[in-house]
C-alpha positions, 0 to 999 in steps of 0.5 A: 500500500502506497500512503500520500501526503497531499498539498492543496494548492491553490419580524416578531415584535417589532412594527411591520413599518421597519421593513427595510432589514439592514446587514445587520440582520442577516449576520445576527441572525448563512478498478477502471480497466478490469470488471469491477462493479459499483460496491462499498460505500457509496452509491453514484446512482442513489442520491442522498435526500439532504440539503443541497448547496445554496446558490445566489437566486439568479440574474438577482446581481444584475438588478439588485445594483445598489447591494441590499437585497432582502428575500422574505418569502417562498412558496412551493406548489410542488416539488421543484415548482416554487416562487419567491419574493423579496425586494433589491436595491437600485442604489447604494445610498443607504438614505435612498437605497431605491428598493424594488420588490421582485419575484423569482420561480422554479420551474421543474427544479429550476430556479429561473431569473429574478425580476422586477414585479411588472408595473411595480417600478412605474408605481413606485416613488422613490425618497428617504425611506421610500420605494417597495418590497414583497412581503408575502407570496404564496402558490396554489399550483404551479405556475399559479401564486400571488404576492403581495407588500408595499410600495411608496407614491407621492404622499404615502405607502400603498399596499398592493398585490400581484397574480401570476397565472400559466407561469407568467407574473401580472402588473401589480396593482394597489389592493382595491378599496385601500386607499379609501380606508387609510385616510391618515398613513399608509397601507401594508400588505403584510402576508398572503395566502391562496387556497386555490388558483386566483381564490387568495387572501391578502391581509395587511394593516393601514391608517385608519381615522384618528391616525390609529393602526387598524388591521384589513382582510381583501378576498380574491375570488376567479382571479379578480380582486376585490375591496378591502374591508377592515377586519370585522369586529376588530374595531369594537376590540380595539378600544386602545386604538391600534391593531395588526395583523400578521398572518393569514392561511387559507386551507381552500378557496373562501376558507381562511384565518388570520390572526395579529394583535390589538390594543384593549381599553386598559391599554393591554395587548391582546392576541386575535383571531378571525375566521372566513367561512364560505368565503365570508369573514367572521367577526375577530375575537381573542384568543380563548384563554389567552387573557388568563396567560397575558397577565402581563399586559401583552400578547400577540398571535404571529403566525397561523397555518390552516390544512381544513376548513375550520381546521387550524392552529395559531402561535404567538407570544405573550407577557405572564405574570412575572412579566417575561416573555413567552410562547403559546399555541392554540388550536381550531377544530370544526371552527371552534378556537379552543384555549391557549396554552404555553408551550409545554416545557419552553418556561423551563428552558426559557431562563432569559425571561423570553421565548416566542414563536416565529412560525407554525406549520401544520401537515394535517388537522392535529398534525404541526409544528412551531418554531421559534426561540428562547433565551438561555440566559439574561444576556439574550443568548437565544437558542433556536427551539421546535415544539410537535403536535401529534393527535392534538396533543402538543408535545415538549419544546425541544432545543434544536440538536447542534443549534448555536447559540444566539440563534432561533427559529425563523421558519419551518414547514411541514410537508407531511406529518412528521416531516417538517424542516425548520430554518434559521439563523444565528452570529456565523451564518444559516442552518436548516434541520430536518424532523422524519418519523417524527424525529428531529435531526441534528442542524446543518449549516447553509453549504459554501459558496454561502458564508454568514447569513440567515435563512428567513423562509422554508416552504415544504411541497412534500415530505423531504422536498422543500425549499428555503431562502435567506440572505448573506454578506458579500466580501464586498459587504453587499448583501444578496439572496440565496436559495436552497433546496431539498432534496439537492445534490450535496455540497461539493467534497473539499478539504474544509468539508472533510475530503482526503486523499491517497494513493492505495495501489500502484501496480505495472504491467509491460506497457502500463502503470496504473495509480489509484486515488482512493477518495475518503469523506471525513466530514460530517454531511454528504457531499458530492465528488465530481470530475471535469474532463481536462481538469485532471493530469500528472504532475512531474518532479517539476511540478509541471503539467505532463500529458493530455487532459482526463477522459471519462470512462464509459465503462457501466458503474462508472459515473462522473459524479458520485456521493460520498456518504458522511464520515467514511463514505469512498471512492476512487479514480484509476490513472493508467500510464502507457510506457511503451514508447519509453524505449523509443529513441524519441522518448523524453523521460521524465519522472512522475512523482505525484498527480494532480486532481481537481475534482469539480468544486475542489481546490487542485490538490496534489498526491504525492507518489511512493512510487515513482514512474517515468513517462515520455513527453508526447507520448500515449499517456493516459488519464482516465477517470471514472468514480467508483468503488473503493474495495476492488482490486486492479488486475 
């Protein structure tokens, strides 16, 4: 056996109206020549069900001019068939950064060009503070979502909607209505949702009289628009002069909740709900016995997720009566809101005196998850948690294996009962966590080429397909957005994802001298190893290139990528060197003492020979690759 020495060469709690997320946010938060078959290991044609390598949303550079881009937003239809949203900047000024809201699809696994919503620039006026965003969007079927958020014109913000039908995204327009409610500050599209295709649900705050925040629902039905209205019953709650609302789900067409907060007469916030039914809004009412929790003074529902009609369950927080901060959830069944609860066990983690939950997601009627965080201790040291419903029942709020701390929760998404994904972020970068079977497991986190970043949106089509979003810093200190996905192939094998390499066997015939590099994953996530032809070669004593560009082999069982399984998943490549015409007199001999190899993603590496060779320049050589097993033997 030869060895190898190898040298590498080479939004909860803070008012909605701060929309504009600044950098800040997103760092706190990114045997080739004999019969040998296909064993051992690893598996080129199984493709292992994990995260994939997060990718800058294409064409998104090429507007976002200014360097802030922010995605807030995504929604799958399908596996593979996503939208997403969020805004980019057209200036770097940071006092008139020019914000425009865009969207972007994935089509059939394909994520396309991001683009301005049509018609939103020529609505937009820029200044301090001004321009748009997208807030929200959501897919009925594939080609078939709706987004909404804001925009600023001459006097105030506006907010409005936009449809995208067969694949193609409509002008957006301001939410119809609108401007007649918020006669004293502007208006906010804050979350959408769509039952069916064109049958959608847009919620949203405005300025209403008296300069007080009053919370507004709008109904899409057949792909038309129609007016906004203000969210019924809210106004006789809200003594205190100010509501909001922050989250909408819609489980069919006309079948829709949504829930925020408002102020009460003795100046106490109080978490609300309110239902559609047939495609009629309810009347909003707190949350049954969420009072009795908010002792405190404070409570407010942050997220909502419906999969029936009448059919759903809200999270939030709350103030006790110690005056912390916590997490609650509640349940609907058959369109009765039952009592709130603390989530259980989050009080005894929560020794920093505040917990909440940022998002929520239900599978099946009894069947969701909350996400969101704690403190560990005074200094506000969160710590991501996930809490599961099963049969109605929900269970312990359980830290998220191999989370940070100073992270949390921002997202998560169930594609299937038991299997959900939630999302986050915390001080060095993003991660993603996987439940399945009703397991959690341990964080990853966000792949290269991404460096420090947030994830701040999952959606789940299915079990173990989904997608994710988020933002991250440039070198240059710009902030773009990124996607990811699931199921993905892996991040590439390098050095700082724990690849080695050696030379295992060396063996000589007549004419030919074969090397094998045994390919050895150290690291703790799967990851794929894959060559390019004419990015392999030798290396002499020169450490100069000698001979012609790799080939692929064709040979079956042989692949040009293959995935190496965590922590001692293999494969190897063959290299066979004709020597035939070293007793030409035309034979220039040079020794070989090591190769060189620079699989795809992977800085060029150099492996070191025990053995060395000698070829003939211009000669026959040969470098063939083929991944595959690593427990054959050459013959």
């Amino acid at each position: 056996m030869d060895s190898a020495n190898i040298l590498w060469i080479g939004r909860t709690g803070v008012r909605r109206k701060i929309f504009f997320i600044t950098l800040a946010m997103t760092t706190a938060l990114v045997g080739l020549f004999t019969n040998a078959s296909l064993v051992g290991a690893t598996n080129s044609s199984l493709r292992p069900s994990t995260w994939g390598v997060a990718e800058e949303i294409p064409g998104l550079a090429s507007v976002n001019t200014g360097g802030g881009a922010h995605v807030s937003s995504v929604s799958c239809a399908t596996p593979g068939n996503c939208a997403a949203a969020g805004y980019i900047a057209t200036q770097s000024d940071p006092l008139h950064p020019n914000r425009l809201g865009f969207v972007v699809d994935e089509s059939k696994g394909v994520w396309r060009r991001a683009k301005v919503v049509p018609g939103l620039r020529s609505l937009t006026m820029f200044g301090e503070y001004g321009g748009s965003y997208v807030a929200s969007v959501s897919c009925a079927a594939v080609g078939a979502c709706a987004a909404g958020g804001s925009y600023t014109d001459s006097s105030t913000s506006r907010g409005f909607v936009a449809d995208e039908r067969n694949g193609t995204w409509g002008r957006a327009q301001q939410v119809p209505g609108l401007s007649a409610l918020s006669v004293s500050g502007g208006a906010f599209v804050v979350s959408v949702s769509c039952g069916a295709a064109g049958d959608c649900a847009a919620v949203g705050d405005y300025g209403g009289t008296d300069g007080k925040t009053q919370a507004f629902v709008a109904d899409e039905t057949n792909g038309i628009w129609g007016m906004a209205i203000p969210v019924p019953g809210l106004g006789s709650l809200d003594a205190g002069g100010s509501a909001q609302v922050q989250s909408v789900s819609c489980a069919t067409a006309g079948n829709c909740a949504a829930g925020g907060s408002y102020v009460d007469a003795s100046k106490a916030g109080q978490g609300f709900v309110v239902d559609e039914a047939g495609g009629v809004w309810g009347t909003a009412h707190v949350v049954p016995g969420l009072g009795a929790l908010s002792v405190g003074g404070h409570a407010d529902v942050t997220a909502i997720s419906c999969t029936a009609a009448g059919a759903c369950a809200a999270g939030g927080v709350y103030n006790d009566a110690a005056g912390d901060t916590q997490g609650f959830v509640a349940d609907e069944s058959i369109g009765t809101w039952g009592t709130a609860q603390e989530i259980p066990s989050l009080g005894a983690l929560n020794v920093g005196h505040y917990a909440g939950v940022a998002s929520l997601s239900c599978a099946a009627p009894g069947e969701c998850t909350a996400g969101g965080w704690y403190d560990t201790d005074t200094k506000f040291h969160a710590q991501g948690f996930v809490a599961d419903e099963s049969n109605g029942t929900w269970g312990a709020a359980q830290r998220i294996p191999g989370g940070q701390q100073s992270s949390g929760v921002q997202a998560v998404s169930c594609g299937a009962a038991g299997s959900c994904a939630a999302a986050g972020g915390y001080v060095k970068g993003g991660f993603v966590v996987n439940e399945s079977g009703g397991m959690w497991g341990t964080a990853e986190g966000v792949s290269a080429p991404i460096g420090a970043g947030s994830i701040s949106a999952i959606s789940c089509a299915s079990a173990r397909h989904c997608a994710a979003v988020g933002d991250y810093a440039t070198k240059g200190g710009l902030v773009e957005s990124f996607v990811i996905s699931e199921p993905g192939a892996p991040r590439h094998c390098s050095p700082s994802s724990g690849l080695t390499a050696a030379v295992t066997s060396h063996q000589r015939s007549d004419d030919t001298v074969f090397y094998r590099i045994v390919y050895t994953n150290r690291g703790a996530s799967s990851c794929q190893l894959a060559g390019i032809p004419g990015a392999m070669g030798y290396a002499t004593m020169r450490h100069a290139p000698v001979g012609p560009s790799a080939k692929r082999t064709g040979r079956r069982g042989r692949g040009g990528a293959v995935y190496l399984t965590k922590l001692g998943g293999q494969a190897e490549t063959t290299f066979a060197i004709h020597l035939a015409l070293a007793k030409s007199k035309s034979c220039r001999p040079e020794p070989i003492d090591g190769i060189i190899i620079r699989p795809m993603g992977t800085p060029q590496l150099l492996v070191s020979l025990h053995h060395p060779s000698q070829i003939c320049r211009r000669s026959r050589n040969e470098a063939i690759y083929g991944f595959g097993p690593a427990s054959q033997s050459l013959t």
